[in-house]
C-alpha positions as a Python dict, from the first residue, in 0.01 Angstrom:
ca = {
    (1, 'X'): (0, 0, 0),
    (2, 'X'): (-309, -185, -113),
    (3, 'X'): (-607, -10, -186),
    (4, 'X'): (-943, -150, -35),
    (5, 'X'): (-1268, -73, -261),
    (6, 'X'): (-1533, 51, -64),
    (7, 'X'): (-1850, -159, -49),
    (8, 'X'): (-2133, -55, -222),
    (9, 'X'): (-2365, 233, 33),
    (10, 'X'): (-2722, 208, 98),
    (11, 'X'): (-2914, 393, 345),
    (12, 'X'): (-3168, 217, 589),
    (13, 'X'): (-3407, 433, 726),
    (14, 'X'): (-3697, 433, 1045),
    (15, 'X'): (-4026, 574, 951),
    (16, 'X'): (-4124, 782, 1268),
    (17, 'X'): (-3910, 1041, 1365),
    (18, 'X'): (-3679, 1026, 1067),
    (19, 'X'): (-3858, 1019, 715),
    (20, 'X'): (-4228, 1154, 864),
    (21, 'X'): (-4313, 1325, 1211),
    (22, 'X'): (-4571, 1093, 1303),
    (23, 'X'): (-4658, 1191, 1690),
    (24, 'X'): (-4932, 1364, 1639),
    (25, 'X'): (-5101, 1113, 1470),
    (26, 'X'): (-5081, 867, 1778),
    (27, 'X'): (-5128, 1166, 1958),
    (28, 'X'): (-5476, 1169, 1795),
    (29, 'X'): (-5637, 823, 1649),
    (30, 'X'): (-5630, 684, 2033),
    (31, 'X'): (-5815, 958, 2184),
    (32, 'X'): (-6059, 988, 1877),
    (33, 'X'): (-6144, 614, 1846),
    (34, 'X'): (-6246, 620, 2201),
    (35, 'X'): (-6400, 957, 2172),
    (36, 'X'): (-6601, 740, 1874),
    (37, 'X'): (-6714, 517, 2124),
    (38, 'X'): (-6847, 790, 2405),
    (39, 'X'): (-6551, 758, 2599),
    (40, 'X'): (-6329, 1075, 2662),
    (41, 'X'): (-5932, 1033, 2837),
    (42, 'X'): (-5666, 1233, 2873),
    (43, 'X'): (-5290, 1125, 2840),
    (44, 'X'): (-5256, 1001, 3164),
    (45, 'X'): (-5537, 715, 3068),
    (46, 'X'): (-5275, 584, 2791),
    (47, 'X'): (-4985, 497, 3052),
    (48, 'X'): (-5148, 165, 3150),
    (49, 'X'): (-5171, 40, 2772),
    (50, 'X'): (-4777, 182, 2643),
    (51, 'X'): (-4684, -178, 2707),
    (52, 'X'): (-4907, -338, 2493),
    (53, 'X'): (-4926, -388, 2136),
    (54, 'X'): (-5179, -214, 1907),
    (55, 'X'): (-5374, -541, 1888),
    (56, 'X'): (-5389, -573, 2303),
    (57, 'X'): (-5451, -219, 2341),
    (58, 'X'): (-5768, -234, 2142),
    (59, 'X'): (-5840, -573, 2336),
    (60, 'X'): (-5796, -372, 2662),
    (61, 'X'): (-6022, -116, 2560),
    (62, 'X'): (-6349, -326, 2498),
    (63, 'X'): (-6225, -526, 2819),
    (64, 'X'): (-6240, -213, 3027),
    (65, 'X'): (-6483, 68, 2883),
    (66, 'X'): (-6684, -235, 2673),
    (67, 'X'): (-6664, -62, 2368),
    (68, 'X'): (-6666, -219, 1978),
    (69, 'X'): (-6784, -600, 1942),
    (70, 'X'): (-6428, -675, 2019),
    (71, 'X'): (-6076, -581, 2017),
    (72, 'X'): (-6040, -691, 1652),
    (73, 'X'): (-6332, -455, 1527),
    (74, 'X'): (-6140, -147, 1745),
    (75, 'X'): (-5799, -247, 1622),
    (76, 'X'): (-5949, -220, 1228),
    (77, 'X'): (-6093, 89, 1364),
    (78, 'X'): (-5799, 243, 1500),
    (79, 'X'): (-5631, 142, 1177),
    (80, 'X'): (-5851, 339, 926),
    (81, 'X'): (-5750, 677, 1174),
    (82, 'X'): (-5382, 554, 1163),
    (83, 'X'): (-5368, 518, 768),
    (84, 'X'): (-5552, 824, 716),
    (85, 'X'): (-5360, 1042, 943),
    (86, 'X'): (-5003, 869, 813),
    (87, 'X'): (-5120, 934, 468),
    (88, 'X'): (-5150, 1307, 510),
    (89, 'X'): (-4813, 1389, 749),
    (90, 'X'): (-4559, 1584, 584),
    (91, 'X'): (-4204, 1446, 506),
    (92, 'X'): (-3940, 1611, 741),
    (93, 'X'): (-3766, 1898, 642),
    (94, 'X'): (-3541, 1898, 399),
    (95, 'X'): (-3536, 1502, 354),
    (96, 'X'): (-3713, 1537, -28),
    (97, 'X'): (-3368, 1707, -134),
    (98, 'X'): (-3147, 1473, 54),
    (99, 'X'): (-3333, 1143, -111),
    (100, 'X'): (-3345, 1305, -460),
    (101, 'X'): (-2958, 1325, -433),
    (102, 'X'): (-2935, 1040, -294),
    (103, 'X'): (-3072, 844, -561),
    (104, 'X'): (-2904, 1078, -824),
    (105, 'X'): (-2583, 887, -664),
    (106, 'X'): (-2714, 561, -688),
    (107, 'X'): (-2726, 516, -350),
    (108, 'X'): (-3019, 250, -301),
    (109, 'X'): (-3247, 313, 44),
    (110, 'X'): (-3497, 118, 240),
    (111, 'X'): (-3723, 139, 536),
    (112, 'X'): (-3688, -91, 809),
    (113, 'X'): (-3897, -2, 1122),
    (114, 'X'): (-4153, -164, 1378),
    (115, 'X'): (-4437, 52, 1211),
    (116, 'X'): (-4691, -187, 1029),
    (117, 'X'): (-4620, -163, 696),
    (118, 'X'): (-4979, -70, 583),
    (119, 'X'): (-4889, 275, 788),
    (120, 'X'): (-4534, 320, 650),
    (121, 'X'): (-4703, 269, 279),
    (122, 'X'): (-4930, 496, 345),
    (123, 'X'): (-4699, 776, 503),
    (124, 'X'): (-4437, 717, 213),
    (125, 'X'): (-4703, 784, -14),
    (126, 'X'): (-4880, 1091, 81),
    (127, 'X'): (-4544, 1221, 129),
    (128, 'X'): (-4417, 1153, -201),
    (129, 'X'): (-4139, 948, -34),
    (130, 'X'): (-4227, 610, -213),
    (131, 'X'): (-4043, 667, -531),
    (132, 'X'): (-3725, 695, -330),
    (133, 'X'): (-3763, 354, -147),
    (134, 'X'): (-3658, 5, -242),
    (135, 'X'): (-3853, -199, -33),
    (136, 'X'): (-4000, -187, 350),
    (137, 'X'): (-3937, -390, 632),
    (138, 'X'): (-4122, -395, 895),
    (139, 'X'): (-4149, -617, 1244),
    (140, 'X'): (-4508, -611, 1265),
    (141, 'X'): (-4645, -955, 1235),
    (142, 'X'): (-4433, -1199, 1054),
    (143, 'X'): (-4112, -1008, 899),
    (144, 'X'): (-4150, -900, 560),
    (145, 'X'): (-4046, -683, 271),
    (146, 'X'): (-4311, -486, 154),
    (147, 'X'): (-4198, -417, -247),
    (148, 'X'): (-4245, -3, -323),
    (149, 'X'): (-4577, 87, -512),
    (150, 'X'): (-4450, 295, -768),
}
């Protein structure tokens, strides 16, 4: 019987959910941008916007409450919150052992995600995931590999 070689492994990995727990970070920067502008919601308010992208969302918030100079100026504010809050959100448990061995087996790894990538580089960072990753790609705007900053 003929042996097959196995091809080579790598592992491809989401952002949210499986290298960082990022909820609570949308959880926040929505409310607090619009608690920026004056304007206080609850959950419920976001239902109407889940559809949209980040970009629209921000449009549809000066379109309704008439907040920022546009939707551009809300969508770089909403940004800052996201990169700051992304930059401080722990990796998940346990996942700093499993990507050092990893990489001790020469196993190469990736992100690939619909998070924009100035969020993912940001989370890898401040978790100390970034040394671990080959490249990022993500879906937001036109596709592209973001090359690791290490």
């Amino acid at each position: 019987m003929d042996h097959i070689a196995a091809s080579s492994v790598a592992f491809i990995f989401d952002c949210d959910g499986t290298l960082v727990n990022s909820t609570p970070v949308w959880a926040y920067a929505q409310p607090e941008l619009l608690h920026r502008h004056g304007i206080d919601v609850t959950v419920d308010d976001f239902a109407q916007f889940e559809h949209l992208s980040l970009e629209d969302e921000c449009q549809a918030y000066h379109d309704i409450w008439g907040i920022g100079e546009n939707g551009e100026e809300l969508y770089h504010e909403l940004s800052d919150i996201l990169i700051d809050g992304y930059s401080k959100v722990p990796p998940r448990e346990g996942l700093l052992a499993f990507l050092k061995q990893a990489q001790e087996a020469g196993i190469a790894m990736c992100v690939a995600t619909s998070t924009p990538a100035e969020l993912v580089t940001s989370a890898l960072a401040g978790a100390g995931l970034d040394r671990y990753m080959e490249f990022i790609t993500t879906t937001g705007g036109p596709l592209q590999a973001v090359p690791r900053c290490v």
